[in-house]
BASE-500493 format. One record per residue (C-alpha): x, z, y; residue number from 1; chain. Coordinates in steps of 0.25 Angstrom, whole numbers, plus 5000, padded with zeros to 4 digits. Layout:
@c1->X&c3->Z&c2->Y&torfi->NUM&volum->A;
...
//
This chain:
@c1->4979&c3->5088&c2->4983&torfi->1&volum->A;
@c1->4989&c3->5099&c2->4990&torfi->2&volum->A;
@c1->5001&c3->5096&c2->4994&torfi->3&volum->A;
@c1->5008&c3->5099&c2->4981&torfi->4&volum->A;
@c1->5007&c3->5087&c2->4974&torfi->5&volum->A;
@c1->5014&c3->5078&c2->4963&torfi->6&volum->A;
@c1->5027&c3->5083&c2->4960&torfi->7&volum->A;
@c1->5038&c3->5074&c2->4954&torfi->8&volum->A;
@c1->5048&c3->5078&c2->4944&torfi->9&volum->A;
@c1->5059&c3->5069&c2->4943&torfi->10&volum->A;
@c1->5068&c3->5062&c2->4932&torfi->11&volum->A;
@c1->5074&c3->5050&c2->4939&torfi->12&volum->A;
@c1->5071&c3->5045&c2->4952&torfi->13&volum->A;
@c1->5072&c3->5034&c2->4961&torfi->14&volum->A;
@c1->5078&c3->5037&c2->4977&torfi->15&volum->A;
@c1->5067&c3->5029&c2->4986&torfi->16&volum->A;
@c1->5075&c3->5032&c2->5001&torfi->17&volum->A;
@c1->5071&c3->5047&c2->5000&torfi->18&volum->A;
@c1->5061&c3->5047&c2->4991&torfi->19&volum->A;
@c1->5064&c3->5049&c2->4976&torfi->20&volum->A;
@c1->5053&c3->5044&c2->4965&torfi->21&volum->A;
@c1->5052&c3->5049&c2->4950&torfi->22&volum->A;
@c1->5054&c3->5041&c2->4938&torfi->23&volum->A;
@c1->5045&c3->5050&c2->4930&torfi->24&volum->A;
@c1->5036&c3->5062&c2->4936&torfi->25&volum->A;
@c1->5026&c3->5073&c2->4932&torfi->26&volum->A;
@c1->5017&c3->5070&c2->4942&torfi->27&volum->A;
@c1->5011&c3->5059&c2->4950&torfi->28&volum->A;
@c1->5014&c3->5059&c2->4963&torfi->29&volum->A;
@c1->5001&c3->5059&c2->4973&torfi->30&volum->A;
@c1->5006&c3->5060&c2->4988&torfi->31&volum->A;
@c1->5006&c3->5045&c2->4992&torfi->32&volum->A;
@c1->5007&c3->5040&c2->5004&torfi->33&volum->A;
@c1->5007&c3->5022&c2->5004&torfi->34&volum->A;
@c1->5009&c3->5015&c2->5014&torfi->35&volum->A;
@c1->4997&c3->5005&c2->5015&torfi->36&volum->A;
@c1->5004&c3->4993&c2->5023&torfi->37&volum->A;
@c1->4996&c3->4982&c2->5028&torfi->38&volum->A;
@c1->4992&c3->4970&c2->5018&torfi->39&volum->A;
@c1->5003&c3->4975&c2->5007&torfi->40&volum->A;
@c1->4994&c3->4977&c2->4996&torfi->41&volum->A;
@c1->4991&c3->4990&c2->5001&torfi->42&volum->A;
@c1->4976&c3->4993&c2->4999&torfi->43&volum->A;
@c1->4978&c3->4991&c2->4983&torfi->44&volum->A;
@c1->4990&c3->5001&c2->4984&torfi->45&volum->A;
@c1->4982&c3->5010&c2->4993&torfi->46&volum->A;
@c1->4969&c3->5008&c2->4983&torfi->47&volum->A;
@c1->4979&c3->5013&c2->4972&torfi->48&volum->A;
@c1->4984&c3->5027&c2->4978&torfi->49&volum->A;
@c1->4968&c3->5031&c2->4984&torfi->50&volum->A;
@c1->4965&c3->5028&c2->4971&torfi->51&volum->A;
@c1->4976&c3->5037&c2->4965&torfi->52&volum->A;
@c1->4972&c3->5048&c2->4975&torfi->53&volum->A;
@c1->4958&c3->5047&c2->4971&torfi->54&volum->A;
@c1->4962&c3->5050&c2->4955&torfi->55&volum->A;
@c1->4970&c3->5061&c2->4960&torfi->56&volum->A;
@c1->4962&c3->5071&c2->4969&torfi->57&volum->A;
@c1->4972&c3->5066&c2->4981&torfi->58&volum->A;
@c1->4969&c3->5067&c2->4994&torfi->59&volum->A;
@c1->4971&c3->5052&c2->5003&torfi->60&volum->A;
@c1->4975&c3->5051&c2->5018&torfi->61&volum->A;
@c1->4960&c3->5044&c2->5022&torfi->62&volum->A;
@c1->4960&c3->5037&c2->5034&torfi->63&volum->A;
@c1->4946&c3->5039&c2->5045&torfi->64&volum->A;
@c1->4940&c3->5029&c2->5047&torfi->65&volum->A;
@c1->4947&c3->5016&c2->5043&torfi->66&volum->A;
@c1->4958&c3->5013&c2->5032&torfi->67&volum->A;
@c1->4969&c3->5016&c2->5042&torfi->68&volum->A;
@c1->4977&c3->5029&c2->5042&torfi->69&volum->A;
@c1->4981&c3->5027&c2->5057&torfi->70&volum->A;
@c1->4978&c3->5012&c2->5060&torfi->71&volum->A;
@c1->4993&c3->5005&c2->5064&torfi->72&volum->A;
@c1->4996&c3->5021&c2->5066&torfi->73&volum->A;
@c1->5003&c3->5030&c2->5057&torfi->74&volum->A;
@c1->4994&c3->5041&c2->5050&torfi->75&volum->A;
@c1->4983&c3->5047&c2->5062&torfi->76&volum->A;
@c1->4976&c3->5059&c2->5059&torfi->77&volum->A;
@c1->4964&c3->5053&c2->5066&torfi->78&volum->A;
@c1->4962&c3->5044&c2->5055&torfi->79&volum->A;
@c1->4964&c3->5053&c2->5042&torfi->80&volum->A;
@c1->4955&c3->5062&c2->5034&torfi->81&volum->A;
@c1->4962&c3->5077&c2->5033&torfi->82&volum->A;
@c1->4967&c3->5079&c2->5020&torfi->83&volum->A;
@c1->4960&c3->5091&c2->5012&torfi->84&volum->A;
@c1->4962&c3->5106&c2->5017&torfi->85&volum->A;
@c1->4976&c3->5111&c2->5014&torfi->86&volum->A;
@c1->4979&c3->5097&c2->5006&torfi->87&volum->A;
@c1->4988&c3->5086&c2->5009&torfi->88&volum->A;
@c1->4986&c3->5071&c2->5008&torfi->89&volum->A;
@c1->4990&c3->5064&c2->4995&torfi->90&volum->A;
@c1->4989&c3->5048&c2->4998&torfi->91&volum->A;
@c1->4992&c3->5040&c2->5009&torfi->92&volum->A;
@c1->4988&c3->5026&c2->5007&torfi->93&volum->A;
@c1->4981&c3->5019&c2->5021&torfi->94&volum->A;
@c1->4985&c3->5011&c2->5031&torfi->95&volum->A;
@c1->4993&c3->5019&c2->5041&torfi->96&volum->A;
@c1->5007&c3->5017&c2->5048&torfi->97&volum->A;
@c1->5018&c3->5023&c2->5040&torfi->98&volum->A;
@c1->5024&c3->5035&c2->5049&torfi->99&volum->A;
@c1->5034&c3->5044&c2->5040&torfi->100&volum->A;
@c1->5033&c3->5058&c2->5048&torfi->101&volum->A;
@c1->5016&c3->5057&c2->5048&torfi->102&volum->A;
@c1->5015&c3->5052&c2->5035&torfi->103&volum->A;
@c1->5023&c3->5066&c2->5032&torfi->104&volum->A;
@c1->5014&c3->5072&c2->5039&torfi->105&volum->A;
@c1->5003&c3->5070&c2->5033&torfi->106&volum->A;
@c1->5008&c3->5067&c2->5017&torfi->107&volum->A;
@c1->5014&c3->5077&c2->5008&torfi->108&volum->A;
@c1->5029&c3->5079&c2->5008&torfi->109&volum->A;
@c1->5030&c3->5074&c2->4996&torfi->110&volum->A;
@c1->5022&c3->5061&c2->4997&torfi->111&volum->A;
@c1->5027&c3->5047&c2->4993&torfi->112&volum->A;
@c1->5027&c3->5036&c2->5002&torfi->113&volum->A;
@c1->5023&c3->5021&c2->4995&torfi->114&volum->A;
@c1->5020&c3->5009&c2->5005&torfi->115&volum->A;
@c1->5020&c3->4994&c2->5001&torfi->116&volum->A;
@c1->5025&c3->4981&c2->5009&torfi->117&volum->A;
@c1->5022&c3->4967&c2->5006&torfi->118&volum->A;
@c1->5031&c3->4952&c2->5010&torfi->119&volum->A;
@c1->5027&c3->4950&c2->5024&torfi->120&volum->A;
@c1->5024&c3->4937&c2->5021&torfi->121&volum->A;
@c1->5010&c3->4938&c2->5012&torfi->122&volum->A;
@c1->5008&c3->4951&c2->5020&torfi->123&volum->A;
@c1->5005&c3->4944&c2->5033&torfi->124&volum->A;
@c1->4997&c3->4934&c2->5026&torfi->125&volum->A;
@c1->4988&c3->4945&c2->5021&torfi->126&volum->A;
@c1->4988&c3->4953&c2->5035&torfi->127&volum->A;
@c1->4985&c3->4940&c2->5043&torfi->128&volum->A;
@c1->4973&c3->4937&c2->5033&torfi->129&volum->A;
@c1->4968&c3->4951&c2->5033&torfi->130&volum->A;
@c1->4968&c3->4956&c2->5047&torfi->131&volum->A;
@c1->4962&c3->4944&c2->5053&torfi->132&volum->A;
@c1->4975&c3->4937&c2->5057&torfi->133&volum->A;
@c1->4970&c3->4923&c2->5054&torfi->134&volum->A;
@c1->4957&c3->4927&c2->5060&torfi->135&volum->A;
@c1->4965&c3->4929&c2->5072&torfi->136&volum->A;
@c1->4973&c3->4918&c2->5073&torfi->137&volum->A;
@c1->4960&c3->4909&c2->5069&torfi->138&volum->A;
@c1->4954&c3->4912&c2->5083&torfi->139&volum->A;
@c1->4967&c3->4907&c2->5089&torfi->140&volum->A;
@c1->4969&c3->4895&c2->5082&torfi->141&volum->A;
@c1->4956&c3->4892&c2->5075&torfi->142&volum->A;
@c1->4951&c3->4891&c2->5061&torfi->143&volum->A;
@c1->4965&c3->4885&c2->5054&torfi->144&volum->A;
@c1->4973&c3->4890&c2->5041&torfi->145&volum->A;
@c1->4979&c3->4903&c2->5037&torfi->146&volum->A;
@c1->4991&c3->4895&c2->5036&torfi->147&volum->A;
@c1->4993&c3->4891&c2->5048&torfi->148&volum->A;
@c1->4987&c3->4902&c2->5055&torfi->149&volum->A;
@c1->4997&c3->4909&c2->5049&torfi->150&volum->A;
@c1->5008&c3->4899&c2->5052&torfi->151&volum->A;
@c1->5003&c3->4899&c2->5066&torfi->152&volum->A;
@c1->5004&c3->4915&c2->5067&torfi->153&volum->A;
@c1->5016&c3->4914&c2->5062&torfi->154&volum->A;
@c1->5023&c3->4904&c2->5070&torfi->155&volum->A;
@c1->5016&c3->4912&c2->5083&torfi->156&volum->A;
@c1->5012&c3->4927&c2->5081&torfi->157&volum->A;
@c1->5009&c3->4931&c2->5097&torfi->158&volum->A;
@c1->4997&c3->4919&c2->5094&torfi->159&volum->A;
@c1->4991&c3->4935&c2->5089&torfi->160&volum->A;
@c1->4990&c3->4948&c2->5097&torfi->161&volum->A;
@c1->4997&c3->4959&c2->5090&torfi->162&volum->A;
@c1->4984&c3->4964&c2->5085&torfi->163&volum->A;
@c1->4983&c3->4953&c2->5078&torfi->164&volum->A;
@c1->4996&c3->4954&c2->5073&torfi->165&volum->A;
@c1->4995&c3->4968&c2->5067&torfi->166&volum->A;
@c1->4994&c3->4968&c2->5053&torfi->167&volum->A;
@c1->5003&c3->4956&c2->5052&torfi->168&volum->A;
@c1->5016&c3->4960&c2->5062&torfi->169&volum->A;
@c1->5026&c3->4967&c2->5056&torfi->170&volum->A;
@c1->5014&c3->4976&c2->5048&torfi->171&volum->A;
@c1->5023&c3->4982&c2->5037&torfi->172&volum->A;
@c1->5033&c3->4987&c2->5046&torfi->173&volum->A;
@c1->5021&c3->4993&c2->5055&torfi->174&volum->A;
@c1->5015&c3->5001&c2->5045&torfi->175&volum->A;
@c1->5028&c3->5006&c2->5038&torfi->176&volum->A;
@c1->5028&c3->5013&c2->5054&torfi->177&volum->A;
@c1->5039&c3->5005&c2->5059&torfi->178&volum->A;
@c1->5038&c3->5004&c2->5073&torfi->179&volum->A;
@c1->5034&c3->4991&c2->5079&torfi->180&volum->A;
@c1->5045&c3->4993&c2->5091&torfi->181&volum->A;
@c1->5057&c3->4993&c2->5079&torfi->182&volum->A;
@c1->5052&c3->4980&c2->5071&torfi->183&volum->A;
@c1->5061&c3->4973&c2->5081&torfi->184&volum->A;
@c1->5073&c3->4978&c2->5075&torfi->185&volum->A;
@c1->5076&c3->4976&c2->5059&torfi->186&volum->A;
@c1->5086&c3->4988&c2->5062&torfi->187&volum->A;
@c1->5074&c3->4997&c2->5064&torfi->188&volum->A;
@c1->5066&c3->4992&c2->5054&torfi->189&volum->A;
@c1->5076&c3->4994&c2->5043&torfi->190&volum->A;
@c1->5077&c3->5008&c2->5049&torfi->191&volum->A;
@c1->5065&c3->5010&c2->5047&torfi->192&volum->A;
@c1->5064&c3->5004&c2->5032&torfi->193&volum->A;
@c1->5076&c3->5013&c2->5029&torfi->194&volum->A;
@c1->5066&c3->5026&c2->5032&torfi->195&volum->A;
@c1->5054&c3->5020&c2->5026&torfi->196&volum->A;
@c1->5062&c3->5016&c2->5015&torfi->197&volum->A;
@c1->5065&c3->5032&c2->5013&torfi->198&volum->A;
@c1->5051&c3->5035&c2->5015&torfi->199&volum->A;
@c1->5042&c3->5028&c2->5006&torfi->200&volum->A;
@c1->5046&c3->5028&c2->4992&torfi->201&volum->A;
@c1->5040&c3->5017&c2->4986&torfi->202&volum->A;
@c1->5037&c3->5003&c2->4995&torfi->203&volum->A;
@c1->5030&c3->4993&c2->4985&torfi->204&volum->A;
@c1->5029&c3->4978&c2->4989&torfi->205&volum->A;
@c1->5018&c3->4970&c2->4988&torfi->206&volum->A;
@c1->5022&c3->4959&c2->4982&torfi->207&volum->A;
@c1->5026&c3->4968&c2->4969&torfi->208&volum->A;
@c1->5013&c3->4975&c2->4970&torfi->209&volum->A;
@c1->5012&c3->4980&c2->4955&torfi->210&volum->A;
@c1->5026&c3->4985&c2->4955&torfi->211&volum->A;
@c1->5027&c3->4991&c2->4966&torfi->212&volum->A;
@c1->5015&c3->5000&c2->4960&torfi->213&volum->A;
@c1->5022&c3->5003&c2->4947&torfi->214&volum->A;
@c1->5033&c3->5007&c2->4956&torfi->215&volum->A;
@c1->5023&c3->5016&c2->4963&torfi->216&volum->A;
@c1->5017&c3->5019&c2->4950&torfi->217&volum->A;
@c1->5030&c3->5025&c2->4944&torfi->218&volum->A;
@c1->5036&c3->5031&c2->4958&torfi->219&volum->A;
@c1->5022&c3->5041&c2->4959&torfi->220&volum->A;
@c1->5021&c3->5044&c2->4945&torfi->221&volum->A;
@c1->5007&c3->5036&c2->4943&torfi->222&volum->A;
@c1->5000&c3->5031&c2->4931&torfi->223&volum->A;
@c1->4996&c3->5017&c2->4930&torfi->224&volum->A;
@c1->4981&c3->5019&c2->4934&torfi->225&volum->A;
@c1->4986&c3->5023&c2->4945&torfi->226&volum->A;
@c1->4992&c3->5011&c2->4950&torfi->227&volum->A;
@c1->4981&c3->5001&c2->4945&torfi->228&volum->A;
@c1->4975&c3->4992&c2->4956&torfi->229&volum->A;
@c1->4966&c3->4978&c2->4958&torfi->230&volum->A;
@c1->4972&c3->4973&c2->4970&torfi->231&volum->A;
@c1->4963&c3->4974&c2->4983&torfi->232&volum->A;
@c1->4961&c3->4965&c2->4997&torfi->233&volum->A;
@c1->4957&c3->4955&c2->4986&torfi->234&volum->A;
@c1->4946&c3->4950&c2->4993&torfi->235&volum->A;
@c1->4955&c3->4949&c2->5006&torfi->236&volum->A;
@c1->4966&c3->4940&c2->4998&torfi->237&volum->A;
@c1->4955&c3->4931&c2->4995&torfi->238&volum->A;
@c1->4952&c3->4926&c2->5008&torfi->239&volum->A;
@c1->4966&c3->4924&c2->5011&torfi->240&volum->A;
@c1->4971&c3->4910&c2->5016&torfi->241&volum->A;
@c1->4982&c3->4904&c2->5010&torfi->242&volum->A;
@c1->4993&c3->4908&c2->5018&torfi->243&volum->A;
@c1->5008&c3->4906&c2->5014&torfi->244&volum->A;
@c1->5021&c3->4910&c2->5023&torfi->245&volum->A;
@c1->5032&c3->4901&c2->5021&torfi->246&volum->A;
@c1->5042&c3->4893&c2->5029&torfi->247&volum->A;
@c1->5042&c3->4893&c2->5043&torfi->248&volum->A;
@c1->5031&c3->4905&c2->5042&torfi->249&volum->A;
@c1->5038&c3->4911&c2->5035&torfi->250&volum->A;
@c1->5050&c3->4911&c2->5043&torfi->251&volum->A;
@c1->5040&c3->4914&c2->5055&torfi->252&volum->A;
@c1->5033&c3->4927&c2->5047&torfi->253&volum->A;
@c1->5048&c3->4933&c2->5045&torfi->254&volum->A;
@c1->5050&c3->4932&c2->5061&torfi->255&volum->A;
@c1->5037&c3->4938&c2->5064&torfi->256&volum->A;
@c1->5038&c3->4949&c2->5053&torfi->257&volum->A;
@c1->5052&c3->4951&c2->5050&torfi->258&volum->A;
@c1->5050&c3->4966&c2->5050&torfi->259&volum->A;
@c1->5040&c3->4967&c2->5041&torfi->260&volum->A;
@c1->5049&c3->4956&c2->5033&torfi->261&volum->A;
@c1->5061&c3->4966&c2->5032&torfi->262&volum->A;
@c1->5052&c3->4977&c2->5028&torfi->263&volum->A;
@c1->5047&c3->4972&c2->5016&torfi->264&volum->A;
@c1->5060&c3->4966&c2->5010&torfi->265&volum->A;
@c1->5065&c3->4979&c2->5013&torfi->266&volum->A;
@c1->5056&c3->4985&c2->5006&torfi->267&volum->A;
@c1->5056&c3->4976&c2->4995&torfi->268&volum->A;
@c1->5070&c3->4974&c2->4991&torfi->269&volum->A;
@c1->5068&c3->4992&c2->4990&torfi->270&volum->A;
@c1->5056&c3->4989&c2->4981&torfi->271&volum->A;
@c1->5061&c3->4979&c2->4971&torfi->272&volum->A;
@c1->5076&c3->4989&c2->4970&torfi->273&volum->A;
@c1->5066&c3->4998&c2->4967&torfi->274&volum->A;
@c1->5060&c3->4991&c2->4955&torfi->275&volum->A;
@c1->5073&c3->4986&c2->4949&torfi->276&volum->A;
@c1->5077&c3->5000&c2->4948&torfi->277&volum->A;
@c1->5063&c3->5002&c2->4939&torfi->278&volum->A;
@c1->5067&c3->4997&c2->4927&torfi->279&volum->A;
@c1->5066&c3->4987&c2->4917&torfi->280&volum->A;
@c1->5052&c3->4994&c2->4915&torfi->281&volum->A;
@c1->5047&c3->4992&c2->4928&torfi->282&volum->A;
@c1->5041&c3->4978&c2->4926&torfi->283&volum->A;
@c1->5036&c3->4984&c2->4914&torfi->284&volum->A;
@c1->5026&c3->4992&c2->4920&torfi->285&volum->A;
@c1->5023&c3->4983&c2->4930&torfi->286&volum->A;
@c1->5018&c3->4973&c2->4918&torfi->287&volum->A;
@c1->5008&c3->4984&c2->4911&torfi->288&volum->A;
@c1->5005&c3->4986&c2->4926&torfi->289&volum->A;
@c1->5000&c3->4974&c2->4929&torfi->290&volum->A;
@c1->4994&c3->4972&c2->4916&torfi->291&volum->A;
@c1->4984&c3->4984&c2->4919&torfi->292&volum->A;
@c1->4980&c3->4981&c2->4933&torfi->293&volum->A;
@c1->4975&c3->4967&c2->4926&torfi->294&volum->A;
@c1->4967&c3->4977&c2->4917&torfi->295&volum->A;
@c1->4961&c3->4984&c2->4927&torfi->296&volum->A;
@c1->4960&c3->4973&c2->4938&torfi->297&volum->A;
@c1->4950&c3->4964&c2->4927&torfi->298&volum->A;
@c1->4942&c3->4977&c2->4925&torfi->299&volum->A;
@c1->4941&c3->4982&c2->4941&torfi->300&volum->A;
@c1->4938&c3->4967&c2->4945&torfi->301&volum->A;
@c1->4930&c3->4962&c2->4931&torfi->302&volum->A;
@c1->4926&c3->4974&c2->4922&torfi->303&volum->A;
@c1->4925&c3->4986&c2->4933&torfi->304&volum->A;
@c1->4909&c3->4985&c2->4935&torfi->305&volum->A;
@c1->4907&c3->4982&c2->4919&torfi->306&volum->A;
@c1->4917&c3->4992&c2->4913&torfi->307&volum->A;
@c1->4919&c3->5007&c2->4915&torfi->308&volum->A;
@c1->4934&c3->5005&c2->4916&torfi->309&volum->A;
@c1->4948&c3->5001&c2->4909&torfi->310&volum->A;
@c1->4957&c3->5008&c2->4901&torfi->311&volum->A;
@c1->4971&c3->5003&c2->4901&torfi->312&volum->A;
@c1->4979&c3->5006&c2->4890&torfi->313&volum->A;
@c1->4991&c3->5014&c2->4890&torfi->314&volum->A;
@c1->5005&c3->5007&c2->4890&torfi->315&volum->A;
@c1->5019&c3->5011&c2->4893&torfi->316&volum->A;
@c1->5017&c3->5014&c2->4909&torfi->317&volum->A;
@c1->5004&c3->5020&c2->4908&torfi->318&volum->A;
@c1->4993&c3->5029&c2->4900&torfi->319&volum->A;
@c1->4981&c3->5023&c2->4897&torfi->320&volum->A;
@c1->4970&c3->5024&c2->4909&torfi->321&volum->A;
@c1->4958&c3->5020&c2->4912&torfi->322&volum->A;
@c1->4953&c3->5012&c2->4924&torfi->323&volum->A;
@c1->4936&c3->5015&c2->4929&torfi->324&volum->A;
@c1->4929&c3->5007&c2->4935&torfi->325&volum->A;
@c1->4926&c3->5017&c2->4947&torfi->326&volum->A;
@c1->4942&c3->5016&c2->4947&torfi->327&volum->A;
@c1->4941&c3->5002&c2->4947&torfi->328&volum->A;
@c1->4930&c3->5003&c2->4958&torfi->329&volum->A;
@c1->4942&c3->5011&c2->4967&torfi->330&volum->A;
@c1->4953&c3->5004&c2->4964&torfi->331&volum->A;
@c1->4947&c3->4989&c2->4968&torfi->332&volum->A;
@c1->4938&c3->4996&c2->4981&torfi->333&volum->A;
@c1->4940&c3->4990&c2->4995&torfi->334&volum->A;
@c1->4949&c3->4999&c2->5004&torfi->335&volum->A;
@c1->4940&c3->5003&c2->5013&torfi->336&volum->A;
@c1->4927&c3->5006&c2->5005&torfi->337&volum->A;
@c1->4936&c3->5015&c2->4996&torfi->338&volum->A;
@c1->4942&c3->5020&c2->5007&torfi->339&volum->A;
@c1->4928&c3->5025&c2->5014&torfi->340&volum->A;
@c1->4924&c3->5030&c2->5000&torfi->341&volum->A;
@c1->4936&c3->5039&c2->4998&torfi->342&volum->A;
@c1->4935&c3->5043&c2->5013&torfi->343&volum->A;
@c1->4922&c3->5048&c2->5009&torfi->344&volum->A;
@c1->4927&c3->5056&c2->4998&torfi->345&volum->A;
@c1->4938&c3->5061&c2->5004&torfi->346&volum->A;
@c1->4929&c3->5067&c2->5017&torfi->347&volum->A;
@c1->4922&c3->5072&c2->5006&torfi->348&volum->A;
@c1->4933&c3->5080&c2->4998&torfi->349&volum->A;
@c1->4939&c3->5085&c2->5013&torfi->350&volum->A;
@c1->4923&c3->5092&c2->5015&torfi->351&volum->A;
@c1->4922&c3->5099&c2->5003&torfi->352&volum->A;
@c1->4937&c3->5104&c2->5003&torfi->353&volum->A;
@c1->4938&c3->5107&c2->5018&torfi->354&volum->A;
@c1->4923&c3->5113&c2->5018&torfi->355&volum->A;
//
């Protein structure tokens, strides 16, 4: 896709820092860029806009080799695959650090800019379970608990290297490019949210996961099918130990993530303004909403390799639509497979258009 893209005509809009989103639009809009931060139910939200790129001809910023668009690094031209002769990139959606003047540089002028934060809380359960933190702290202490590993950690973090720290120390604010030498002052760091609060026009939050994609939904004037999902990382959730933060932990966790603690009430409290100024049918939506992804969560995890797809009828916030099971196959496929399978693709599309 070239560089003229979807144009929005406005009726009434909504101010977001500079950036202004339409209430109703001729067009969808197809320059993305998302923020994929670290254990924040990221991957489902990335799964969701390659999947909108790959209905609509748009061309994705691929990362060579890995899943990593600059690994703890903003955007590195070393790790990207060019974008078409004489066209642009449309989405943005892999890990990277956020940089505002190279994401620029490489985006449209027009692109929207979407991330997502999750309580700090649950999110260094997650990253302490994922990147091996337990496994870490096992071979220091021996085979005990989660609990207590965690409790452990917590009442003594040096007891890891900062490697082995990295995806759980003050991760949000590192991937939203704040610089680690200013997340020793909340001056700073409120600066700093001040600007990325002009810069991105929508931050969704976790814990309000189907919301924050009907707000999404409605801000880039998408459909429904659009938005559909079956959440991924299942099979990660189900080796996860029980692990709760609470009391003195608790109190422990706020004193060694206190940045990443101000960040996501931050953008929190922005978040939930946000919905209260929806409307009254806002929860609306968001109750047809969930009632389709049931419908097409039973068919992609039960029916998918007996049926040839869904359709899901029309109501007040959506046409009728219909859901294959090769869509189903997408939408439910490991990052990394379906990520070699559209880097394939997309090496391919570059030969015959550059050739």
């Amino acid at each position: 896709m070239n560089e003229e893209t979807s144009s929005l005509i406005y009726s009434d809009t909504v101010a977001f820092g500079e950036s202004t989103i339409n209430r109703q639009c001729a067009k969808k809009t197809t320059n993305v860029a998302f923020l994929k931060v670290h254990k924040a139910g990221s991957t489902t939200v990335m799964n969701i806009f390659l999947r909108f790129a790959e209905s609509n001809s748009l061309n994705v910023m691929l990362p060579v080799p890995d899943n990593y668009l600059g690994f703890d690094q903003t955007i590195n031209l070393n790790n990207i695959l060019p974008p078409p002769k004489h066209q642009t990139y449309n989405i943005l959606c892999h890990h990277v650090i956020y940089n505002r003047s190279v994401f620029r540089q490489y985006m449209p002028r027009d692109t929207v800019f979407i991330a997502i934060v999750r309580d700090p809380v649950t999110q260094i359960i997650s990253a302490a379970q994922f990147f091996d933190l337990f496994i870490d702290l096992r071979k220091k202490l021996g085979k005990i608990p989660g609990q207590r590993l965690m409790t452990t950690f917590l009442q003594n973090p040096d007891i890891c290297t900062k490697a082995e720290q990295k995806f759980v120390k003050t991760r949000m604010c590192l991937d939203f490019g704040i610089p680690r030498e200013d997340l020793s002052s909340k001056d700073k760091i409120m600066s700093h949210l001040e600007i990325l609060n002009d810069d991105f026009s929508l931050v969704m939050v976790m814990e309000m996961f189907d919301e924050s994609l009907v707000l999404l939904k409605r801000y880039l004037c998408w459909d429904m099918k659009d938005i559909v999902y079956v959440p991924l990382n299942i099979l990660s959730r189900q080796r996860d130990e029980k692990v709760v933060i609470e009391g003195q932990d608790l109190d422990n966790l706020k004193k060694y993530n206190w940045p990443d603690f101000i960040l996501y009430e931050y953008f929190k409290s922005k978040f939930e303004r946000r919905i209260s100024e929806e409307g009254n049918d806002f929860n609306d939506e968001v109750k047809t909403y969930k009632q389709i992804l049931s419908q097409v969560g039973r068919y992609c995890k039960i029916k998918g390799k007996t049926m040839e797809g869904i359709q899901i009828d029309k109501t007040r916030w959506n046409s009728e639509f219909f859901i294959s099971n090769r869509e189903c196959a997408f939408i439910t496929k490991h990052e990394l497979i379906l990520l070699d399978q559209l880097r394939w693709k997309y090496k391919q599309k570059l030969r015959q258009m550059n050739s």
